[in-house]
matplotlib code that plots the C-alpha trace (Angstrom):
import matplotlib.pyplot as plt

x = [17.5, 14.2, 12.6, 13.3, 16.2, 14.1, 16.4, 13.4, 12.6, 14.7, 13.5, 10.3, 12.4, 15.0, 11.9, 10.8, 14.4, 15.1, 12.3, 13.4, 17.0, 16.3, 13.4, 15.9, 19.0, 17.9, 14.5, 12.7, 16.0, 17.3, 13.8, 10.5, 7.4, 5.9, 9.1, 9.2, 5.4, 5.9, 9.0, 7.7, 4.5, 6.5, 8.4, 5.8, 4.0, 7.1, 6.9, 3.6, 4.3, 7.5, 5.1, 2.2, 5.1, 6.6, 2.7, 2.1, 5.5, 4.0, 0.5, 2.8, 4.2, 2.3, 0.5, 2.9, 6.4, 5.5, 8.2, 10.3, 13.5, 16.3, 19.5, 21.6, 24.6, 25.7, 24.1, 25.6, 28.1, 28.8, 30.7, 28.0, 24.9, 24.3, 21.7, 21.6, 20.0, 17.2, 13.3, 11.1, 8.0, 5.4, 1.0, 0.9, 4.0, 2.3, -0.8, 0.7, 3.3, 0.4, -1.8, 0.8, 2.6, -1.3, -2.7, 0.5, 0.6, -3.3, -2.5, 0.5, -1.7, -4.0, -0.9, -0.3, -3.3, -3.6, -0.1, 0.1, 2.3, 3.4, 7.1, 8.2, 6.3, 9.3, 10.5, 7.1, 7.4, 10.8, 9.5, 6.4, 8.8, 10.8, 7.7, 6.9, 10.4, 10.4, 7.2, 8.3, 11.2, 9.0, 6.8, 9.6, 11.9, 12.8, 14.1, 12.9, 16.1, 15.0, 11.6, 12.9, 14.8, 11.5, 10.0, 11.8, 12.1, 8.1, 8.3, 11.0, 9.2, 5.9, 8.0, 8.9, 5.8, 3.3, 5.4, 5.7, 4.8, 7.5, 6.8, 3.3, 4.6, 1.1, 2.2, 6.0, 4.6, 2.5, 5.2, 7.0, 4.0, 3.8, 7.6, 8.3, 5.0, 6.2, 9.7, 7.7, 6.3, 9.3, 11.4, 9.2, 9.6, 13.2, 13.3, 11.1, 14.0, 16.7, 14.8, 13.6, 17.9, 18.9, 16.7, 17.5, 21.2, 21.0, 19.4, 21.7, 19.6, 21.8, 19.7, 16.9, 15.1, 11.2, 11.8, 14.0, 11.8, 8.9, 11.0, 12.6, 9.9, 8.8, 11.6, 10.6, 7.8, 9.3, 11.4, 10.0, 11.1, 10.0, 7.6, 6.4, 6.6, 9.1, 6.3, 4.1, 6.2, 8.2, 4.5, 3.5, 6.7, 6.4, 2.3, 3.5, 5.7, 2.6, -0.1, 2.7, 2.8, -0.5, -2.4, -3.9, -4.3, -2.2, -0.6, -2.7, -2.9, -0.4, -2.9, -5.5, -3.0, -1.3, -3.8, -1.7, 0.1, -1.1, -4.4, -2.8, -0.3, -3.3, -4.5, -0.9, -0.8, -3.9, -4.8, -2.0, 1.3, 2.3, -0.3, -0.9, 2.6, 1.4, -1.3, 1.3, 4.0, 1.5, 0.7, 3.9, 4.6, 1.6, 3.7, 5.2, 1.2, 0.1, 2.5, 1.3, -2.4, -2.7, -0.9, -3.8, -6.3, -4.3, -4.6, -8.4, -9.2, -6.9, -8.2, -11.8, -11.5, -9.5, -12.1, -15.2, -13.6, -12.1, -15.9, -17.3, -15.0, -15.5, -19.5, -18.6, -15.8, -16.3, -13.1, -13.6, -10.1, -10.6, -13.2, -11.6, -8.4, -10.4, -12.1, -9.0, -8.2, -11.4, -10.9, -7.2, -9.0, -11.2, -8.1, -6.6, -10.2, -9.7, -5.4, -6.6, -9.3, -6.2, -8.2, -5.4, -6.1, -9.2, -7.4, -5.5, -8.7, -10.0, -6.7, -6.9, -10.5, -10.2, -7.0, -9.4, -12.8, -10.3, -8.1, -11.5, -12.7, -9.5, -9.0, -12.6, -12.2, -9.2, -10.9, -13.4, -10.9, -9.4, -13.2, -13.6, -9.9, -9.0, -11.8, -12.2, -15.0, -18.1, -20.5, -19.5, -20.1, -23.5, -25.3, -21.4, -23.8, -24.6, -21.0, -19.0, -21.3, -18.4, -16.8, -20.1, -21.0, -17.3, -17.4, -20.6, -19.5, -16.6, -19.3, -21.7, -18.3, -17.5, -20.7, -21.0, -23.9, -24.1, -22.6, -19.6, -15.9, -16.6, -19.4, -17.3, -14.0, -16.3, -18.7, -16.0, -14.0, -17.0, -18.1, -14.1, -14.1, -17.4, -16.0, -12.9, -13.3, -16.8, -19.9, -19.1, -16.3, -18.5, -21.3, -18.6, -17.5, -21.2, -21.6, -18.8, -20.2, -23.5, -21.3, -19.3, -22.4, -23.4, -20.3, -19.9, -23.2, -23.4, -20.1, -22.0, -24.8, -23.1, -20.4, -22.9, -26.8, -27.3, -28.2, -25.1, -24.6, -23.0, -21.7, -18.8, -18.4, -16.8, -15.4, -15.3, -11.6, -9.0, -9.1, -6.1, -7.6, -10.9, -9.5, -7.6, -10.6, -12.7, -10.4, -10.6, -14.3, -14.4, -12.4, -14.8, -17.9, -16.3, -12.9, -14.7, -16.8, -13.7, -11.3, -13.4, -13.0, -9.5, -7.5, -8.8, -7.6, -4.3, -3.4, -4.8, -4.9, -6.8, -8.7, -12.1, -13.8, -15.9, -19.8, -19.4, -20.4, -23.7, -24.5, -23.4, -26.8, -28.1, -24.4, -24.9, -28.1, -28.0, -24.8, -26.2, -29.2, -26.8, -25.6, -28.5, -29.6, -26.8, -27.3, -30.8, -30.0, -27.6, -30.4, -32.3, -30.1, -28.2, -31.5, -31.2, -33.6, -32.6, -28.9, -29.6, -31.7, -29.2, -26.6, -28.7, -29.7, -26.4, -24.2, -21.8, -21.2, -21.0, -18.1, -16.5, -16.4, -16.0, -12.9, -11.7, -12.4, -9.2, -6.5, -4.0, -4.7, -4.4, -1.1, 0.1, -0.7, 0.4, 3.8, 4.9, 4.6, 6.4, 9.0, 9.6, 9.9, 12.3, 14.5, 15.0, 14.9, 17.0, 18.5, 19.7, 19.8, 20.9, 23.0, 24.4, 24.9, 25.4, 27.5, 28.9, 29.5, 30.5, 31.9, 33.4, 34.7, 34.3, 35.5, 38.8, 39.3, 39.2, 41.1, 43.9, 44.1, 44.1, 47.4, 48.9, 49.1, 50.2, 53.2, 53.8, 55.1, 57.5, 59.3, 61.2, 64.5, 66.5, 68.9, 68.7, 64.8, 65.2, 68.1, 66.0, 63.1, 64.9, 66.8, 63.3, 61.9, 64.8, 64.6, 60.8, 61.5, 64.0, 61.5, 58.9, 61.8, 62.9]
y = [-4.1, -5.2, -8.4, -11.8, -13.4, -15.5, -16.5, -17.8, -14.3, -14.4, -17.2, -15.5, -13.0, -16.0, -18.1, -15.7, -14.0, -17.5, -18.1, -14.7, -16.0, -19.6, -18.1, -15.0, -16.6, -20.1, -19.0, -20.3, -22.2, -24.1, -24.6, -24.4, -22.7, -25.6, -25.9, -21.8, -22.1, -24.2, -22.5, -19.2, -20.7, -22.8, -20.0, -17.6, -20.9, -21.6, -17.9, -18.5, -21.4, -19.6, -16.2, -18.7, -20.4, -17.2, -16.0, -18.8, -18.6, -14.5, -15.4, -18.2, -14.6, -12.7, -9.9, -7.0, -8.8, -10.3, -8.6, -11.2, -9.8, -11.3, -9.0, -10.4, -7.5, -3.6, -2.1, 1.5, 2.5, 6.3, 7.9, 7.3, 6.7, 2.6, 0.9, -2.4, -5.1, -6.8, -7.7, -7.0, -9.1, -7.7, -8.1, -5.3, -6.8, -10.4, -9.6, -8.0, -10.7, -13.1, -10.9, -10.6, -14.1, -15.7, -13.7, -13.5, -17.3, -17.4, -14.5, -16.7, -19.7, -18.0, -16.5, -20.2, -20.2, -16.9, -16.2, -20.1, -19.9, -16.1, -15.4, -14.0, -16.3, -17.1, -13.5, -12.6, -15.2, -13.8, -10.0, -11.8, -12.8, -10.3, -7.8, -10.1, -10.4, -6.3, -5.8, -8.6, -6.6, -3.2, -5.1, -7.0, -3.8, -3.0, 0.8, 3.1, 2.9, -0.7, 0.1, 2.6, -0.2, -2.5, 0.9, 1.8, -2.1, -2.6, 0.8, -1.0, -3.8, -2.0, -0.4, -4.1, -6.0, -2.6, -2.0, -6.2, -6.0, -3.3, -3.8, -2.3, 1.5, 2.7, -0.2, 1.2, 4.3, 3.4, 2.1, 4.9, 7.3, 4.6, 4.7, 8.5, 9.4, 7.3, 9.1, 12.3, 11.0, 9.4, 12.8, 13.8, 10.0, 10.3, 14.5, 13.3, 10.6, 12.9, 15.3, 12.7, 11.4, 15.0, 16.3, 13.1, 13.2, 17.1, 15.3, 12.6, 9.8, 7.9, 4.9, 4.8, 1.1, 1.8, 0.8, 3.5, 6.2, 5.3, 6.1, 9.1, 10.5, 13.2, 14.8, 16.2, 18.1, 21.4, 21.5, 24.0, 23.8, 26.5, 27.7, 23.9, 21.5, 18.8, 16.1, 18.1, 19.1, 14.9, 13.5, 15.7, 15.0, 11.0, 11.3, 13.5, 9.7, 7.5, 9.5, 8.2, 4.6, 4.7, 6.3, 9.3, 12.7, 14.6, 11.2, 8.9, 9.5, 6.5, 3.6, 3.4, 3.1, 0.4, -1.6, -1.7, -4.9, -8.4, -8.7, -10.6, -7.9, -5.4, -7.8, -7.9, -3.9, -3.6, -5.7, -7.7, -5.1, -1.4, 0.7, -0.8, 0.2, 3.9, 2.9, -0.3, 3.1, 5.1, 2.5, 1.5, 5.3, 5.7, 7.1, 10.2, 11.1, 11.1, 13.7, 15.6, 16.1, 18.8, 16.1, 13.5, 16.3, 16.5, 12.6, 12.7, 15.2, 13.8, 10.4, 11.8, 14.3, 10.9, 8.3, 10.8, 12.0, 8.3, 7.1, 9.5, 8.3, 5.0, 5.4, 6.0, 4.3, 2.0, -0.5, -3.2, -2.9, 1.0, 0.9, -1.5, 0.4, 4.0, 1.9, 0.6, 4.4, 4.8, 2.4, 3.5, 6.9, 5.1, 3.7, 7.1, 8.6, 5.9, 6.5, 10.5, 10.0, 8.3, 4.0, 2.9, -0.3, 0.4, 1.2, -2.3, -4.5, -2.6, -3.4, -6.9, -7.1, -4.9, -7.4, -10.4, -9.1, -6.6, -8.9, -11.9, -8.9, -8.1, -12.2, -12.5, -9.6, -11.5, -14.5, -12.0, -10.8, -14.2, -15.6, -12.9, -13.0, -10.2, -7.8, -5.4, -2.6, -3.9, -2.4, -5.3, -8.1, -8.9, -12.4, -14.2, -15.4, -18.5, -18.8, -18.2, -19.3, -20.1, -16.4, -14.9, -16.6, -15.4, -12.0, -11.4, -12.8, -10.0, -7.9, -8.1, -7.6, -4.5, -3.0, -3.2, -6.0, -6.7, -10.0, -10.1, -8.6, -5.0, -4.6, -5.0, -2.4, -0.5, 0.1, 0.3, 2.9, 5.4, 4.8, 6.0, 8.7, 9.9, 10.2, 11.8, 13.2, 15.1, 14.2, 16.0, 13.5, 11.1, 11.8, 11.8, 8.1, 7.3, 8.9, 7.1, 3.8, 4.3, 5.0, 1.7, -0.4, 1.9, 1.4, -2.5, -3.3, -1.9, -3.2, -6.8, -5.8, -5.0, -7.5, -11.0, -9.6, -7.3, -9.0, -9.0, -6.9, -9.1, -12.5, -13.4, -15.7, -16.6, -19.5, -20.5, -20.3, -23.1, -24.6, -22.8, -19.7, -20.1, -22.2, -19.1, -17.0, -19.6, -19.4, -15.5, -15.5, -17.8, -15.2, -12.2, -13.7, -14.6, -12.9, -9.9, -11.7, -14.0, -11.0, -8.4, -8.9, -11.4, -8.4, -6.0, -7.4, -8.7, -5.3, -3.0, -5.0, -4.3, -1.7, -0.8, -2.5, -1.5, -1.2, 0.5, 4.2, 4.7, 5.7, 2.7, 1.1, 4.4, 4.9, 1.1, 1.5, 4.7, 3.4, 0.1, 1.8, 3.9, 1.0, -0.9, 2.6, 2.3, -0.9, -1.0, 3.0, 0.4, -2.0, 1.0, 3.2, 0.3, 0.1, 1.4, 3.4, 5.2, 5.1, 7.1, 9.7, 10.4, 10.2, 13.0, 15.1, 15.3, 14.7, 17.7, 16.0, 12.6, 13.4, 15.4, 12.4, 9.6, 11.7, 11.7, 15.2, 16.1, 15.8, 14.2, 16.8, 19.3, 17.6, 17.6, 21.0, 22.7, 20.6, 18.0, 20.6, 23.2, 20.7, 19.7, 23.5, 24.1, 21.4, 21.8, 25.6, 26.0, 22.8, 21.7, 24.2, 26.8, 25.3, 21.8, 22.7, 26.4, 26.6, 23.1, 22.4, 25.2, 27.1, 24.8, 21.8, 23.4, 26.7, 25.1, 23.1, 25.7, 27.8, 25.5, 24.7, 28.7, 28.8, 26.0, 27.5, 31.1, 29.2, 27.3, 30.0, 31.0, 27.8, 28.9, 27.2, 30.4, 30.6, 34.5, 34.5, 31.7, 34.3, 37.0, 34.9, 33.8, 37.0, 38.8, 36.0, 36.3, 39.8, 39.4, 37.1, 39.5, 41.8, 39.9, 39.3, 42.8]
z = [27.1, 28.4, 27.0, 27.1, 23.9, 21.6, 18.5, 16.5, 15.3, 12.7, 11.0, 10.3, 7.9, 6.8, 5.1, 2.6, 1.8, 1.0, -1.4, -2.8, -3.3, -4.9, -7.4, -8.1, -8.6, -10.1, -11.8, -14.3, -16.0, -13.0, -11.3, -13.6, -13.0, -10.9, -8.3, -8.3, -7.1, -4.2, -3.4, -2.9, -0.9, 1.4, 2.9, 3.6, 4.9, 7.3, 8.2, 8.8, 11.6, 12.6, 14.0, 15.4, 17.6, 18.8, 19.2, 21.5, 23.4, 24.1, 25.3, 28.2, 29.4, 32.0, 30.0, 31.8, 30.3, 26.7, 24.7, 23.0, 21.3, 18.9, 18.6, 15.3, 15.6, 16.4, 13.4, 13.7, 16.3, 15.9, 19.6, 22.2, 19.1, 18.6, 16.7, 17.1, 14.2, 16.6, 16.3, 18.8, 19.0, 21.3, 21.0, 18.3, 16.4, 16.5, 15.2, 12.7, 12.0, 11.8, 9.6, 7.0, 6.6, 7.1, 4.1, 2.5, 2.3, 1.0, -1.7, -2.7, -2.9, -5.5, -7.3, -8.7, -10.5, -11.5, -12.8, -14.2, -17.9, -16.8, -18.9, -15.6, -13.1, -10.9, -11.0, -9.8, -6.9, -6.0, -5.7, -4.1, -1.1, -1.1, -0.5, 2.3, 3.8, 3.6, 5.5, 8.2, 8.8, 9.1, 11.7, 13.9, 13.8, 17.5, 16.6, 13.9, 11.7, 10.8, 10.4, 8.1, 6.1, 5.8, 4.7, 2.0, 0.7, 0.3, -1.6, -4.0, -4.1, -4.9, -7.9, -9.2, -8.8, -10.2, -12.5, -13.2, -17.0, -17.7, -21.5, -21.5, -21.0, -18.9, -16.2, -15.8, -15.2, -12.6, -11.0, -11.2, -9.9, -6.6, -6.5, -7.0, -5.0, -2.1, -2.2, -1.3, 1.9, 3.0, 3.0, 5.5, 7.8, 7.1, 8.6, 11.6, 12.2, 12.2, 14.6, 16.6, 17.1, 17.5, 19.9, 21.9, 21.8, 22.7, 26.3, 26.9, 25.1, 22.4, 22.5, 19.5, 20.5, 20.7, 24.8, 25.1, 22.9, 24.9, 28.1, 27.7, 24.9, 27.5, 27.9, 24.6, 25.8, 26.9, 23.5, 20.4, 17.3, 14.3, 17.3, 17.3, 20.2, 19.3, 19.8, 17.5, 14.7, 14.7, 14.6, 11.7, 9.6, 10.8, 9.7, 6.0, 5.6, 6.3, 4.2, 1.1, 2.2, 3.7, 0.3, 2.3, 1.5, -0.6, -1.4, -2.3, -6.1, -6.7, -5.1, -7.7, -10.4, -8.7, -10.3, -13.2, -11.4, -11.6, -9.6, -6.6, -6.4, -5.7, -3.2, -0.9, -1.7, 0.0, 2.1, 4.0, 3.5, 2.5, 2.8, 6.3, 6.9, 8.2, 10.3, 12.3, 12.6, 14.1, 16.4, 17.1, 18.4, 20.1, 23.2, 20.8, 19.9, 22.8, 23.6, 20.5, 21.0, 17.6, 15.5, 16.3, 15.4, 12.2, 11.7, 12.7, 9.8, 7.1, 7.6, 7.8, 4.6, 2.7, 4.0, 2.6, -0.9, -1.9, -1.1, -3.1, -5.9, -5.6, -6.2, -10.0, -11.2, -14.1, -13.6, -10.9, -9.6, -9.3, -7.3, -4.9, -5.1, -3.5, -0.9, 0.1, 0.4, 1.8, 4.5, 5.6, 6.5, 8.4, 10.4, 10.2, 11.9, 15.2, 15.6, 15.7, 18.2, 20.1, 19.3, 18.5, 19.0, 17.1, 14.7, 14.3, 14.8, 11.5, 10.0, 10.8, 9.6, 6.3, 5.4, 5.4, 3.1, 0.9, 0.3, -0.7, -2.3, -4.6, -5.3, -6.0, -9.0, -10.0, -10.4, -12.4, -15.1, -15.2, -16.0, -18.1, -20.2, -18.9, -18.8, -15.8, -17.2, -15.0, -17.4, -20.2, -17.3, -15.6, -15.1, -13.5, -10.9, -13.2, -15.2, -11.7, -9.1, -6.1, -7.1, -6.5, -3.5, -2.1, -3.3, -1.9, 1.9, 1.4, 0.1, 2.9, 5.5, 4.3, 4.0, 7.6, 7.5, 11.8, 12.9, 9.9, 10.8, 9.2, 10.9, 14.8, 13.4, 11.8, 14.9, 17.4, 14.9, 15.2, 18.8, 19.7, 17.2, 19.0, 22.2, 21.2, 17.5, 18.1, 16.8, 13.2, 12.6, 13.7, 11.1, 8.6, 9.4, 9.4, 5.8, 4.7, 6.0, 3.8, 0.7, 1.5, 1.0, -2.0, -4.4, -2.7, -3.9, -6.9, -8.0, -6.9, -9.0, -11.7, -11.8, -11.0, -11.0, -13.7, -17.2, -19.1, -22.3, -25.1, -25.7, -23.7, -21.9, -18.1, -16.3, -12.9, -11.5, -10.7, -6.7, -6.8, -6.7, -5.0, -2.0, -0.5, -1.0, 0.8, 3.6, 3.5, 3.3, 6.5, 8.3, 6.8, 7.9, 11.3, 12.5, 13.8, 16.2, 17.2, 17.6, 18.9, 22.5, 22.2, 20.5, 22.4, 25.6, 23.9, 22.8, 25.9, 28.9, 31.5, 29.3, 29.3, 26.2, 23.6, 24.1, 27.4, 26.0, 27.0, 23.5, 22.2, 21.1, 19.7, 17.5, 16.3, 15.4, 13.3, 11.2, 10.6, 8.8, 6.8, 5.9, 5.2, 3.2, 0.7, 0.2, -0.8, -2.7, -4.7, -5.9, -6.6, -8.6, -10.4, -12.4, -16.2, -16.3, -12.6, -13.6, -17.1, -15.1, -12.6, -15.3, -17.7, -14.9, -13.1, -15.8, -14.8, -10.9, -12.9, -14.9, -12.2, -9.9, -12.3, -13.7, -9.7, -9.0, -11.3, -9.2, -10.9, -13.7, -10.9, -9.7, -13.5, -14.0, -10.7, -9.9, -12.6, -15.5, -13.1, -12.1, -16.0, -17.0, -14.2, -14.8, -18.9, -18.5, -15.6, -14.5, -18.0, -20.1, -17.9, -15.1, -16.2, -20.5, -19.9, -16.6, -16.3, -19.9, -21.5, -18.8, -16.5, -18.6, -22.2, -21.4, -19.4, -22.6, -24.5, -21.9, -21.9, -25.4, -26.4, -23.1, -25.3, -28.3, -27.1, -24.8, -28.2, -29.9, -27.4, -28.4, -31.3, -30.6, -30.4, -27.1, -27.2, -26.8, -24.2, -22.0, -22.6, -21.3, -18.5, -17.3, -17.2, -14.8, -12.9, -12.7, -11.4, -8.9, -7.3, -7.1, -5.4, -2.8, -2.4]

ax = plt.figure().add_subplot(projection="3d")
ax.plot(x, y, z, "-o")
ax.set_aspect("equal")
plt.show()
């Protein structure tokens, strides 16, 4: 195996499993809410220091050997097929590693504040970690059979911590929806596994390490399968998993009800872990797309189409959260736009900037609803820029990130995103990323507008947050403003060395300058249309588009109407009533009841007590068995 053995790997996963095992098993009774608190902080925190040491051990290593690698045990022997338990940590697994124990630890921070005299507040930190530990072990996987265990455990622990305040029926269903939803996509991961193994074996190759896969992924290329290149058809069942985890089209219908879990949950959802869980795998087998040029295309349009129609969503949405939750969506197509245009690495700087002003942006509406007792409908806020003056001043440095504002982080991933989808995507995916951009700054500022500007309707009144909660967001503001300009030429090199940068398109100036002025248009259209007076006349004159879009275009009605109600008829109708109580009930196990029962008595009354009956009985069985032999 290549790589150098570095046993401090696997103390980044041991921290937060053990956070996850003293809040589980001691909880609340053994430990109290304040000693749960610190608990679950410290070990993302030690995880935290754990990644930064290994991250500086990598950058000592020349930049053509840094792979570190920690094998525990043989995971599956199986004749010549092994899968060994090991971590790989490479430039792409760092900064991921980094990304998600750093803002793990701040959204962790906040949660003591926010979920402070919670009924299940240590239970929450224990699902907390446990999310954490589950996306560690998705990132530091060194084969795709453990990335497939981290996969499936940040979808159960999306279930758990969605679905947190399981007595309020609308939340356990949306942790259902996220749960069952997610099931979906990962059929299709789990199929491109298998294929992925079998074609393999068939050539000699029992080894499933992402060294190995790399190595011997060509020998793929002359296979077809269902008239499909094997490259082709394995990236487009591996792609069907991450539109589930990564909230993309057909998908992503179960991300904006995952706002049905505490507020910080929505921030770790979408910023730090699962739904960048598509976008790292994608990455990660960058060598298996490249042999599959028609499943980029198929990435590049899906992540254009999703980046578009969740924008369009988001312009109208009434609920703070909801509107964050489709620009997340938004966002992740925007990610999706740069891994089909073959930036990968594009890809993971936007990743790495989106985790720091989404995840301000999602405390900063937390610290909202917990000014406002709860209240998420922006339309009864307005005027928080005097009641929650450090939550404004936050929100609007995430604000000004996202909407592409030139100097702050989204502004760098952003730019570089459509400069490489240019270049490779075509000028019409281009002008859709550039569309998209505008309608970021649209729905950002007017959720700023009407959230902290507007003058509020009615009486009640906000607070300003605990330190508890607004330190972390002051941290993530600091990385908003700044991280892009820090990263944009480090990661770059980290990840590709030796690459040619960004800015070195000759249309790189004119691309820059027309989507800084679509964002700069949406912004000021914001101020504009936010107005009453502007925002009734739109409403009146377009009332039919407005309802369309505010009600999300009707998909989940669609979904209901075309598959769930389908799938319900099918299984009462045919499933229940037919197969398990008409052939399984009453004809398998009823009717050999009933079978035996009716044998019983009819052999019953054979047994009369009379010898001549039982002679006559046995002569003719005699007589048959004779028979039979002659």
């Amino acid at each position: 195996m290549e790589g150098n053995y570095y046993p401090l790997l696997k103390w980044i996963l041991a921290a937060p499993l053990a956070g996850f095992a003293l809040n589980g098993l001691l909880g609340r009774k053994f430990l109290g809410e304040k000693a749960g608190g610190v608990i679950g902080c410290l070990a993302i925190f030690l995880s935290f220091v754990f990644a930064a040491m290994s991250f500086g051990d990598l950058l000592n290593l020349p930049a053509e050997h840094r792979l570190l690698r920690d094998t525990l045990y043989t995971w599956i022997s199986a004749g010549s097929f092994s899968a060994d338990a090991a971590f790989r940590f490479d430039p792409l697994a760092a900064v991921m590693a980094l990304i998600v124990t750093g803002v793990s630890f701040l959204i962790h921070l906040y949660s003591t504040g926010y979920m402070k005299g919670d009924a299940g507040y240590n239970r929450y930190f224990a699902y907390l970690n446990l999310f954490v530990f589950f996306m560690l072990a998705l990132v530091l996987a060194d084969n795709p059979l453990m990335m497939f265990v981290g996969w499936e455990g940040v979808g159960l622990c999306s279930y758990l911590l969605i679905g947190f305040w399981y007595e309020d029926p609308e939340k356990a269903s949306a942790g259902k929806k996220a749960f069952i939803t997610n099931r979906v996509g990962d059929a299709g991961f789990l199929l491109g596994l298998m294929l992925l193994s079998a074609l393999l074996a068939a050539n000699g190759v029992y080894s499933m390490d992402f060294a190995s896969l790399e190595k011997h992924a060509p020998l793929l290329t002359s296979v077809t399968v269902l008239g499909l290149g094997a490259p082709t058809l394995i990236c487009l069942l591996l792609f069907f998993g991450a539109t589930g985890k990564s909230a993309q089209f057909p998908l992503y219908v179960w991300l904006p009800d995952a706002m049905a879990g505490p507020t910080p949950v929505s921030a770790l959802i979408h910023a730090a872990t699962m739904v960048t869980a598509g976008v790292y795998m994608l990455a990660r087998l960058h060598f298996l797309y490249a042999l599959a040029p028609a499943a980029l295309d198929v990435v590049l349009v899906t992540g254009c189409f999703t980046a578009f129609f969740a924008a369009v969503i988001a312009l109208l949405q009434k609920d703070i959260k909801k509107v964050l939750a489709y620009s997340t969506i938004s966002q992740l197509g925007y990610m999706f736009m740069a891994a089909g245009a073959g930036a990968f690495s594009a890809s993971v700087f936007h990743l790495a900037t989106h985790a720091f002003f989404k995840a301000l942006l999602f405390l900063g509406a937390g610290s909202v609803i917990h000014g406002m007792s709860g209240e998420q409908d922006m339309f009864k806020m307005g005027g928080l820029r005097r009641q929650m003056p450090l939550t404004f001043l936050l929100m609007a440095a995430g604000w000004l990130a996202i909407a592409g504002v030139p100097g702050l982080s989204g502004f760098y991933s952003k730019d570089l995103i459509l400069e490489r989808v240019f270049e490779h995507g075509g000028p019409l995916a281009w002008g859709v990323g550039v569309l998209t951009a505008g309608l970021t700054a649209f729905y950002t500022t007017r959720l700023l507008v009407l959230t902290f500007l507007r003058e509020r309707r009615g009486e009640a009144h906000a607070h300003e947050s605990p330190l508890s909660m607004t330190l972390p967001m002051a941290a993530l503001a600091l990385l908003a403003l700044a991280g892009g300009f820090l990263l944009k030429d480090r990661l770059f090199a980290f990840l590709e060395p030796g690459a040619v940068p960004a800015g070195h398109n000759p249309h790189a100036a004119r691309l820059m300058l027309i989507s800084v002025t679509a964002g700069l248009t949406g912004i000021a259209g914001a101020f504009l249309l936010t107005l009453p007076k502007a925002a009734n006349f739109l409403k009146n004159t377009m009332a039919q588009f407005h309802s369309v879009v505010y009600h999300k275009f009707y998909v989940d009605e669609l979904y209901g109407l075309v598959i769930i109600k389908p799938l319900k008829l099918f299984s009462n109708k045919v499933l229940f009533q037919l197969v398990d109580a008409g052939l399984i009930d009453n004809l398998l196990v009823n009717g050999s009841a009933k079978a035996s029962y009716a044998a019983g008595r009819a052999l019953a009354k054979v047994q009369n007590g009379r010898l001549d009956s039982y002679a006559l009985i046995f002569a003719i069985g005699v007589a048959l068995m004779l028979f039979w032999v002659i």
